[in-house]
C-alpha positions in Angstrom: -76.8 277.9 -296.1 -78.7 275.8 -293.8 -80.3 273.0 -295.6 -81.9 270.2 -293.7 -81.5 267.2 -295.8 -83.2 264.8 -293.2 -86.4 266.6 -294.5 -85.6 265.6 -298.3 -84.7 262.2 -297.5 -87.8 261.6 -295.3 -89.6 262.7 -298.2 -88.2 261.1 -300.6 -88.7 257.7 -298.8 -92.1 258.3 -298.0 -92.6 259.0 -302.0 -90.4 256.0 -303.3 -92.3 253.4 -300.3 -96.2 254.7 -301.0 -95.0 253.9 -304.9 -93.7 250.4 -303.8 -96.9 250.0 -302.2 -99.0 251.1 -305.6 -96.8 248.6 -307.9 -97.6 245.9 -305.4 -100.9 246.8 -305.7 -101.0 247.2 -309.6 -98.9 243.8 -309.6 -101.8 241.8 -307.4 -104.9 243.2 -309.8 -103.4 241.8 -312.8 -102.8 238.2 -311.6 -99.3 238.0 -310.2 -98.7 237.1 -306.7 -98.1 239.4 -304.0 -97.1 240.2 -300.4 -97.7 243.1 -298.3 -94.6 242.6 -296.1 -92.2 240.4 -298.2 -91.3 240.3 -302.1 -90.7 243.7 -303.2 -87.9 243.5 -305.5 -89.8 240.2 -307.2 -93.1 242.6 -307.7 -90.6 245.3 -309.6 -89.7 242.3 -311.7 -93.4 241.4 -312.6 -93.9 245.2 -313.4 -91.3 244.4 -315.7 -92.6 241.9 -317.4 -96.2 243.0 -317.2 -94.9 246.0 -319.0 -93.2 244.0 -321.6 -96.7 241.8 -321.8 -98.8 244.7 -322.3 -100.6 245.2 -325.5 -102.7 248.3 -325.0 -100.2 251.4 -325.6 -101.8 253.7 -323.0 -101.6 251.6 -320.2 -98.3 250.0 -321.0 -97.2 253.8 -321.2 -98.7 254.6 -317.8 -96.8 251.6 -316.4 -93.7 252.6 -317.8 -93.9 255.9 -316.3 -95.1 254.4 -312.7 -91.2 252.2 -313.1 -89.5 255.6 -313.8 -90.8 257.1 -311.2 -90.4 254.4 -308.7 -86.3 254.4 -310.5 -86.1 258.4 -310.3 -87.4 258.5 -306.9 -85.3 255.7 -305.4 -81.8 257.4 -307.5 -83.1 260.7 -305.4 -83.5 258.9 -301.7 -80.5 257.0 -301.8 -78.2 260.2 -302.9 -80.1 262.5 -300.8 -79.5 259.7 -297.9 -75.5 260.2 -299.2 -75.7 263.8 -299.3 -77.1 264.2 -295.8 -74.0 262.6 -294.2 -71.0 264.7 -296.7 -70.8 267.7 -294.8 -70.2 265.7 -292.0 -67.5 263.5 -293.2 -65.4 266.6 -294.4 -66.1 269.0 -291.1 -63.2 269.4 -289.3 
């Protein structure tokens, strides 16, 4: 089968940055400080905590799912980033 996984993983990371970019974003409107080019692991941490801040049960759901999809889709870049480069460790 001839499976181009540079596709997937192009993909994927074009998913998992524009949802970097959207927390950022979600992190700035509600009052926490933000960079465009700098500070992203810090903005995942105010998600955190905005989550766990969050009163209103409909928006702190819609955050929660915006982190596990940010999670899921990072898990799936960085294995399909793996998986692009087993076949070529085991060719003879």
């Amino acid at each position: 089968m001839n499976f181009n996984f540079f596709n997937v993983v192009v993909f994927f990371a074009i998913v998992v940055n524009g949802l970097w970019y959207y927390i950022k974003y979600i992190v700035k409107q509600n009052g926490y400080e933000s960079h465009l080019f700098w500070g992203h692991f810090g903005d995942i941490q105010n998600l955190h905590s905005l989550v766990n801040k969050e009163q209103d049960a409909t928006k702190k759901s819609k955050l929660q799912n915006l982190l596990y999809a940010f999670y899921i889709t990072l898990f799936l870049t960085i294995t399909s980033f793996i998986a692009s480069f087993v076949p070529t460790v085991f060719i003879r």
